[in-house]
C-alpha positions in Angstrom: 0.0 0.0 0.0 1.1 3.6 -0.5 0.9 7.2 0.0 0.8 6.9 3.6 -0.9 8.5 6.5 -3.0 6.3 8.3 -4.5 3.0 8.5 -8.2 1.6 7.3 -9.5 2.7 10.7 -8.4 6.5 10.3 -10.0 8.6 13.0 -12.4 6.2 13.8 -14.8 6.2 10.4 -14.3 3.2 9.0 -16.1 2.0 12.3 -18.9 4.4 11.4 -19.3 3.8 7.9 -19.9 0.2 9.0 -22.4 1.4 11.4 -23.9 3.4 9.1 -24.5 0.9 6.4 -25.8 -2.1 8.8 -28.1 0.7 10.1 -29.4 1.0 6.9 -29.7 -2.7 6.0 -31.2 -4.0 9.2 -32.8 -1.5 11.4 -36.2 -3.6 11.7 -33.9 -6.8 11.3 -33.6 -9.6 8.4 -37.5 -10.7 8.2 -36.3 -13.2 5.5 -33.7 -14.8 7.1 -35.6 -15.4 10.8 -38.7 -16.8 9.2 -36.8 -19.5 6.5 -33.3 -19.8 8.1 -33.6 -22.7 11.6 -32.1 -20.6 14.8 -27.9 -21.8 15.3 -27.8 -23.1 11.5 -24.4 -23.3 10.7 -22.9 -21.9 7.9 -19.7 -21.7 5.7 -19.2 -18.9 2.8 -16.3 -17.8 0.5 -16.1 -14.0 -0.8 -14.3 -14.8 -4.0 -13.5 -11.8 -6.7 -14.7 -12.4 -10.2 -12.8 -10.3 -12.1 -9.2 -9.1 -11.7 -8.9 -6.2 -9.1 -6.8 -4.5 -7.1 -8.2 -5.3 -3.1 -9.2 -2.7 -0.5 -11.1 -2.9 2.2 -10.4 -6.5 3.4 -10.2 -6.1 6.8 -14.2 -4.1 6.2 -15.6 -7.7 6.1 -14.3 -8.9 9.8 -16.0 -5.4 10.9 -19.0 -6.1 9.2 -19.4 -9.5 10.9 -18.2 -8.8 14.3 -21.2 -5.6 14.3 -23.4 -8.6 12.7 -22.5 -10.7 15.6 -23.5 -8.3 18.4 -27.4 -8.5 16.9 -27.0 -12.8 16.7 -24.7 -15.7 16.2 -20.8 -15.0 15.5 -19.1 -15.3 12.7 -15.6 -16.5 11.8 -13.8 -14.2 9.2 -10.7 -15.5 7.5 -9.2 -13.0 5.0 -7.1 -15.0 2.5 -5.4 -11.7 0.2 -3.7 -8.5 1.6 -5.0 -5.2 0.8 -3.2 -3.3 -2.4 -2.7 -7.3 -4.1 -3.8 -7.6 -7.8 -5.9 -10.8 -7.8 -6.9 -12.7 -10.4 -10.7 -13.6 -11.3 -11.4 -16.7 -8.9 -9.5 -15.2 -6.1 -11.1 -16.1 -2.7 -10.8 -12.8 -0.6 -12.0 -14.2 2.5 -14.1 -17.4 4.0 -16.4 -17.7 6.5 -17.7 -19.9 9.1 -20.5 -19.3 11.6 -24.3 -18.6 12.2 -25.7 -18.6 8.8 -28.7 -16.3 9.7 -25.5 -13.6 10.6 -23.7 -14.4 7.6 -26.7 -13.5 5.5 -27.6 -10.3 7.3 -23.9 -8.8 7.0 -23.5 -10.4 3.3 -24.6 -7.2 1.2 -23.2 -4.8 3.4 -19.8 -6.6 3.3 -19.9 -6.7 -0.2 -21.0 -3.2 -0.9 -18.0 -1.4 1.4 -15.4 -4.3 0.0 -17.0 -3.7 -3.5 -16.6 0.2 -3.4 -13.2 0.2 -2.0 -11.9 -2.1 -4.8 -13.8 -0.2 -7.5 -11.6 2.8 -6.3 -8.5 0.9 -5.5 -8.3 -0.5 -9.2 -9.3 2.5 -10.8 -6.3 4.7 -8.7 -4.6 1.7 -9.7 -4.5 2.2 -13.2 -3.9 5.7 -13.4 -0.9 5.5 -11.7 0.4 2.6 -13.5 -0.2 4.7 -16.7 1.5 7.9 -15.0 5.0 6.4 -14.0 7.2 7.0 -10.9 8.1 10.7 -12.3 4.2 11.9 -11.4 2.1 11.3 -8.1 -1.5 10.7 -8.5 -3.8 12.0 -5.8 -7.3 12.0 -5.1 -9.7 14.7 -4.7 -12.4 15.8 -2.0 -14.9 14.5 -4.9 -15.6 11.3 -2.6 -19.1 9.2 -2.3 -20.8 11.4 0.2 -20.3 9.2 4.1 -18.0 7.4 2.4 -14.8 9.3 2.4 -12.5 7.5 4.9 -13.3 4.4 3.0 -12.8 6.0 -0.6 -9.1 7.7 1.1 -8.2 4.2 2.2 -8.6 2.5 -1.3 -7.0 5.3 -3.4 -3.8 4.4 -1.3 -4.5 1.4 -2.0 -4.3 1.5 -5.5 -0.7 3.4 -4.7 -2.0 6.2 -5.4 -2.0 9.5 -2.4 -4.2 11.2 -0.5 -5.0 15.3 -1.1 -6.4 17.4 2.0 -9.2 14.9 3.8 -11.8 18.3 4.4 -12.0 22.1 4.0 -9.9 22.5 7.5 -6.6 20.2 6.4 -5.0 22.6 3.9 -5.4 26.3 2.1 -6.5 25.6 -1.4 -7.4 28.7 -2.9 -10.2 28.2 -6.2 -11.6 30.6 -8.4 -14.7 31.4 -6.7 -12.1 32.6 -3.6 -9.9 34.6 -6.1 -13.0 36.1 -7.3 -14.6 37.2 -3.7 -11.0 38.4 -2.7 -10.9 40.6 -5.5 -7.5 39.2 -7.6 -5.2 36.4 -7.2 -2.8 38.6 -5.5 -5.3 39.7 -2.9 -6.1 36.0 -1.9 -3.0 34.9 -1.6 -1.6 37.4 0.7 -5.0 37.0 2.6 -4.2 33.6 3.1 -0.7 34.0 3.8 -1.5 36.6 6.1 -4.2 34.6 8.7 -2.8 31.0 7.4 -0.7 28.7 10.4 3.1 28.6 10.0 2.8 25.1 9.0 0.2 25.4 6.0 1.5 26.0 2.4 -0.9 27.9 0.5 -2.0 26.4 -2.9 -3.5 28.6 -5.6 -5.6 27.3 -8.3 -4.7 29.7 -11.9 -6.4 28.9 -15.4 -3.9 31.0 -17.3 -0.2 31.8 -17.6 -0.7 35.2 -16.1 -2.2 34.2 -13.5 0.1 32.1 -12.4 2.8 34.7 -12.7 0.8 36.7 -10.4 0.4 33.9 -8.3 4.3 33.2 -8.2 4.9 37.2 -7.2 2.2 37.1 -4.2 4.2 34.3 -3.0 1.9 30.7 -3.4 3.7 27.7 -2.7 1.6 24.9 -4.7 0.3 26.1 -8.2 -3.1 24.4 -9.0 -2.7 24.2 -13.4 -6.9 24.0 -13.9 -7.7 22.5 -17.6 -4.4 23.7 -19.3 -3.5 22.0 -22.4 0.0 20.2 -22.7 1.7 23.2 -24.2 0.5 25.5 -21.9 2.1 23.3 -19.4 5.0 23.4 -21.1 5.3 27.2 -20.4 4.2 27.1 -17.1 6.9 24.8 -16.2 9.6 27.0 -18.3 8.3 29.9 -16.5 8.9 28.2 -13.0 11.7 26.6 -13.5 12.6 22.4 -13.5 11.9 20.1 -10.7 14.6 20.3 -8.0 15.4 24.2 -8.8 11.9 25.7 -8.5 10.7 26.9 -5.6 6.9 26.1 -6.0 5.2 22.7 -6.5 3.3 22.2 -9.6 -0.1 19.7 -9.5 -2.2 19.7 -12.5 -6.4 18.6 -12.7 -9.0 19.0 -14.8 -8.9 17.1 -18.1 -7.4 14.0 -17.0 -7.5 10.9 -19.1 -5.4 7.8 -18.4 -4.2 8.4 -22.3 -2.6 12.0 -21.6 -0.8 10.7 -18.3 2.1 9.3 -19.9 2.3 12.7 -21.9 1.7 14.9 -18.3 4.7 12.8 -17.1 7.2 14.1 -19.4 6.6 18.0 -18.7 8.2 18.1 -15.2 4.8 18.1 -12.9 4.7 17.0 -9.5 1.3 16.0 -9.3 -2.0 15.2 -10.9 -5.5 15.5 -8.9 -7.9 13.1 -10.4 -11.5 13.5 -9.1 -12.3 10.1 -11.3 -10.3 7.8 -8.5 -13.6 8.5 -6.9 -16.3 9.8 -8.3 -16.3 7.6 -11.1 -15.1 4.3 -10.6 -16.7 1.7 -12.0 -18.3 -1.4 -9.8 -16.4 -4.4 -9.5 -17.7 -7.8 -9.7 -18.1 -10.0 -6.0 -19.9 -12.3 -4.5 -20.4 -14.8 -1.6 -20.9 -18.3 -1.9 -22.7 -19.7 0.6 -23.1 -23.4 1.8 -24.3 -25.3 5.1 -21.8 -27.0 7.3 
């Protein structure tokens, strides 16, 4: 796994999301299951991936079960593959073994957190496979709504990294800011003014000029919105190369697995891709159940 900070139960939401989700599922209880399923049937079931994949989320399943357990029967979890592995379709991700009336409550929760984390894990996966080593991929706050802890987790994951977690983890200033301050000039130094020792201030520009102004008021982190490859080519020429500039370059808007091997030519540092999360596509799962 990369891009560090913090584990799958990061400030206590994974916990939460899990919560959440069973809250959803089974807040009057499985009617289906108590009226067909005998009371201390035993049960053995395999989560097995049916398609290649990147995994995230693994240990999601064990949390699933053990909130599962609290309502009923226990259940065994066994996770077979590490998170951040590339499986193969066929792959079982886990097994089970306990009260089959629990096993079927927690089974479409499990599989919708374990499904949505791999769905982002791959995705990140591939985009940074397709940008290189010279360019770091990071995510966005474009997250599933509740989800975000989950959706940070994966992207790292897939090796990719993590950009500010909320609105209070970083400066990050947009065009609707640079608009209410009045220039780019006057946000920055607003921000650089009131801003804590330890935050850089990042300025998003749309144009070459902006970014000189940006450059003179003093940003640190230069936020290149929907520029074309040439026009990056010039922004970098006007900051200088990696290793002698003194601000960091990220690029978004635009971003297309094609163009990344081209983006990782120009000298970038980083590319924000909202798509890790806001558009990855659903990855094929499911439980096979049996008695024992």
């Amino acid at each position: 796994m990369s891009g560090g900070g913090g584990g799958i139960s990061e400030l206590g939401a994974i916990e939460a999301i899990v919560a959440a989700a069973l809250a959803e599922d089974l807040g009057s209880g499985d009617l289906t299951g108590r009226l067909t399923v005998p009371a201390n049937t035993q049960a053995r079931g395999r989560i097995v991936a049916k398609q290649a994949l990147t995994l995230a989320g693994a240990p999601v399943i064990a949390q699933v079960f053990a909130a599962v357990a609290r309502l009923g029967g226990a259940v065994q979890v066994r996770v077979q593959v590490d998170d951040g592995a590339a499986i193969t379709p066929g792959t079982v991700v886990a097994e089970l073994e306990g009260d089959a009336r629990s096993i079927l409550a927690g089974e479409r929760t499990a599989l919708n957190l374990l499904g949505r984390a791999c769905a982002v894990a791959t995705t990140t996966r591939r985009y940074v496979d397709a940008a290189g080593p010279e360019l770091r991929v990071v995510d966005t706050r474009k997250t599933m709504p509740g989800l975000r802890a989950l959706d940070r987790y994966a992207v790292r994951c897939g090796g990719g990294h993590n950009h500010r977690n909320d609105l209070g983890a970083g400066v990050l200033i947009k065009e609707n800011h640079i608009r209410c301050a009045g220039s780019v000039t006057a946000a920055v130094a607003a921000a650089k003014a009131h801003a804590p020792h330890t935050a850089r201030i990042e300025c998003e520009v749309e144009t070459l000029d902006e970014l000189r102004e940006a450059v003179a008021a003093g940003a640190e982190i230069l936020l290149l919105d929907n520029m074309d490859d040439d026009t990056l080519r010039e922004a970098v020429a006007i900051v200088g190369p990696k290793g002698e500039r003194r601000v960091i370059l990220e690029v978004s808007g635009g971003i297309t697995i094609e163009r990344l091997p081209r983006l990782a030519t120009l000298g970038l540092d980083l590319v924000s891709v909202g798509a890790l999360t806001h558009s990855a596509p659903n990855v094929d799962l499911s439980l096979l159940f049996e008695l024992g």
